[in-house]
Backbone bond lengths (Angstrom), bond angles and torsions (degrees), N, CA, C in turn:
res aa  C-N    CA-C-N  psi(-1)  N-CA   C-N-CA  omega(-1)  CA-C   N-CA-C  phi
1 X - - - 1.445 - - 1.515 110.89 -
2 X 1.386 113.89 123.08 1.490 109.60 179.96 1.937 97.91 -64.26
3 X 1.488 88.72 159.76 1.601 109.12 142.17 1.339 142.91 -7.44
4 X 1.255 150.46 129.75 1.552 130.03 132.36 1.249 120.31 -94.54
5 X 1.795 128.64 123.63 1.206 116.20 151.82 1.821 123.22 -50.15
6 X 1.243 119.23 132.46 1.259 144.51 161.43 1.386 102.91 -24.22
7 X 1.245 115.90 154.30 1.490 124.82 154.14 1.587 112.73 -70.15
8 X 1.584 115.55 146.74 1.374 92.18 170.35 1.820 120.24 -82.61
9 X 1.315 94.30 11.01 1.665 104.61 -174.60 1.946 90.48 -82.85
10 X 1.339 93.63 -38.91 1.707 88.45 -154.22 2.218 101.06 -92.24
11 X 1.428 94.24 -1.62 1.518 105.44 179.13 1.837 102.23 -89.00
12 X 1.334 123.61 -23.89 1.469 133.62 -145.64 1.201 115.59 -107.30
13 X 2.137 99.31 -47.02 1.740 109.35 173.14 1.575 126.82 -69.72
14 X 1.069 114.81 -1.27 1.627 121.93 165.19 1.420 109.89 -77.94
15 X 1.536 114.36 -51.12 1.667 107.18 161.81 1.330 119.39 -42.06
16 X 1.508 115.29 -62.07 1.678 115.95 -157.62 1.106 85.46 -68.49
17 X 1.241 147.93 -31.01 1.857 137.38 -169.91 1.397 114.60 -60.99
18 X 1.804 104.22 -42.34 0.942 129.55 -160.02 1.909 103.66 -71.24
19 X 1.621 116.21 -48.22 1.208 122.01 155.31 1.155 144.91 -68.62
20 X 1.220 102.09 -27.90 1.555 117.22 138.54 1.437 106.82 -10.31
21 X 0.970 100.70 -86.95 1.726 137.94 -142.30 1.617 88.64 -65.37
22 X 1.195 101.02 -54.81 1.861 99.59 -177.47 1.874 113.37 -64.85
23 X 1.166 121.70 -42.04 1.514 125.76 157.25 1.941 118.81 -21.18
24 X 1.328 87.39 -35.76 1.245 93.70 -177.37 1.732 118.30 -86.85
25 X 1.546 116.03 -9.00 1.179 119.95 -152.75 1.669 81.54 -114.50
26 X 1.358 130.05 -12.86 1.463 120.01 -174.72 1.319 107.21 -87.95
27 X 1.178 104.21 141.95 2.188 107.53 -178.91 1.398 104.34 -94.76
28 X 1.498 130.85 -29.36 1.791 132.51 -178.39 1.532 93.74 -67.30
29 X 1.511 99.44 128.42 1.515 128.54 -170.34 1.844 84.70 -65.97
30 X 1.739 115.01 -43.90 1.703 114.18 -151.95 1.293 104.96 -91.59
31 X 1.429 134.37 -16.99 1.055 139.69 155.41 1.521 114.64 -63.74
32 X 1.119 122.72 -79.80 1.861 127.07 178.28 1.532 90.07 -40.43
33 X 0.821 130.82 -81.34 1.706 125.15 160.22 1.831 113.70 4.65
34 X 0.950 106.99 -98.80 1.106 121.60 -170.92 1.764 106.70 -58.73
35 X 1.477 127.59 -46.82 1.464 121.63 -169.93 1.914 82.58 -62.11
36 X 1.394 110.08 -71.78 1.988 98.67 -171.77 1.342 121.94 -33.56
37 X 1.559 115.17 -25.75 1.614 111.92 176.09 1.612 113.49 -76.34
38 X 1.371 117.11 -24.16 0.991 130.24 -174.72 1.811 102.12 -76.86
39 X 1.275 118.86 -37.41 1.349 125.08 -154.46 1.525 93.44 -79.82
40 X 1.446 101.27 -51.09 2.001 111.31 -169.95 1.720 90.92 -75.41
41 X 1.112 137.60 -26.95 1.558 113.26 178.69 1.647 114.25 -71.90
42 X 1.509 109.45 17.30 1.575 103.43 175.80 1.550 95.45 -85.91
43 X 1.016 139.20 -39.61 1.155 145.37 -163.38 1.478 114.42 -58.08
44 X 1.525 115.84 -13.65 1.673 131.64 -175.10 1.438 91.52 -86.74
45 X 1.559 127.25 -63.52 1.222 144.14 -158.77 2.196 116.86 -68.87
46 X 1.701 87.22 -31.07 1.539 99.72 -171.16 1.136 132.42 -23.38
47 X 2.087 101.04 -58.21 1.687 115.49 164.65 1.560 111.99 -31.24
48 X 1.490 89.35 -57.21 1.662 92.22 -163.37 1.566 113.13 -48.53
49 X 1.181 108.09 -39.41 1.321 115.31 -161.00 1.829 113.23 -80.19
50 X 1.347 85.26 -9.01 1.491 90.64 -177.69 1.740 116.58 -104.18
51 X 1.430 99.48 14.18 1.658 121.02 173.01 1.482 108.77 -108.69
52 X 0.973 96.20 -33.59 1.724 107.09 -173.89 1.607 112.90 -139.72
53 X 1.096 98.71 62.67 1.873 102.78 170.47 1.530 128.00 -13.60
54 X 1.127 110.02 115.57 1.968 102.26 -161.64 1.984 93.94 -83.35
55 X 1.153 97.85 143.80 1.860 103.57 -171.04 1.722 98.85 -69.18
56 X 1.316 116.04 1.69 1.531 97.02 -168.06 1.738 88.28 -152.84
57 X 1.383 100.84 138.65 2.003 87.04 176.88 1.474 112.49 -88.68
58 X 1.441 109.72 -31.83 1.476 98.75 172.67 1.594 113.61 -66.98
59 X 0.910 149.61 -22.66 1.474 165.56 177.15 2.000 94.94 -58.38
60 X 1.285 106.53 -57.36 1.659 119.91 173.05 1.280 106.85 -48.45
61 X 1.361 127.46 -42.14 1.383 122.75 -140.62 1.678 87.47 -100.45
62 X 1.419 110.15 -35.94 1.374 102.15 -166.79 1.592 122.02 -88.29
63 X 1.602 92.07 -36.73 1.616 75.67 148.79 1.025 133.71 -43.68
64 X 1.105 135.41 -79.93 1.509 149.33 176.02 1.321 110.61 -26.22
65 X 1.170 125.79 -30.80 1.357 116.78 155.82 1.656 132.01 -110.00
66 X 1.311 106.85 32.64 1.564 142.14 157.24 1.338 106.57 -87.82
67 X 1.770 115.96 -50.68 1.517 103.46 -178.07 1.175 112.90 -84.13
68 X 1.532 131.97 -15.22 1.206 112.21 -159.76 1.897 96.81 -87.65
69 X 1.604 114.19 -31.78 1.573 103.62 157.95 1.049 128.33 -69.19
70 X 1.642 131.92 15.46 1.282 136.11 154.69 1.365 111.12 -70.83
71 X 1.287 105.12 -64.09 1.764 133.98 176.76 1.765 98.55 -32.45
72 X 1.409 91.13 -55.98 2.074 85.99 -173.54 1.519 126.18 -88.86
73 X 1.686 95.34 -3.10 1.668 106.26 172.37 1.732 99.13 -66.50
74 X 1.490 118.61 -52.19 1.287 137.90 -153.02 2.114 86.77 -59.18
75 X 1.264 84.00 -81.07 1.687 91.22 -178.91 1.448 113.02 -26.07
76 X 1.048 95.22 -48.12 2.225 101.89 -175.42 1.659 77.33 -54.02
77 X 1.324 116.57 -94.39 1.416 141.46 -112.52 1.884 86.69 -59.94
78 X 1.767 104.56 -44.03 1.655 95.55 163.57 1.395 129.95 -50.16
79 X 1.316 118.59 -24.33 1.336 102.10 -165.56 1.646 100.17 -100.62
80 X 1.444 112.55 1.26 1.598 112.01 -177.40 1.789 91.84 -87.12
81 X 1.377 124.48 -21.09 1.287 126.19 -165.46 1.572 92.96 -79.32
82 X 1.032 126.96 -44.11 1.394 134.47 173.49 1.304 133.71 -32.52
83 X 1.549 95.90 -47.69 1.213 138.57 -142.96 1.699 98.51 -99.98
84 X 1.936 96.37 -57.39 1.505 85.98 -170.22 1.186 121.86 -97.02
């Protein structure tokens, strides 16, 4: 009997658990900060990932929180356009 590839839900949540877990061991308010924003912006990306399996889970996770600081660069950079 061949194989099953994994879910990427059930290939991915051992990571975020896994960082999880370290979030807790960092004392910088902007770091623990920022790795958890990174962790909860998988949750934007998930669908995607569950159409097209990402080849690497940390690769998943970090994207996802690449776009979502894209998403809030854009918003800034609009409202400085606004602004200036």
């Amino acid at each position: 009997m061949g194989r099953t590839v994994p879910s990427s839900r059930m290939a991915i949540e051992p990571e975020i658990e896994r960082l999880m877990k370290m979030i807790e061991y960092i004392h910088e308010p902007e770091v623990k900060r920022a790795l958890k924003e990174i962790v909860e912006a998988y949750a934007d990306i998930a669908p995607v990932f569950r159409a097209v399996p990402p080849y690497d889970k940390t690769y998943a996770i970090l994207l996802a929180g690449l776009l979502r600081t894209m998403k809030r660069l854009e918003v800034i950079e609009q409202k400085l356009d606004i602004k200036g």
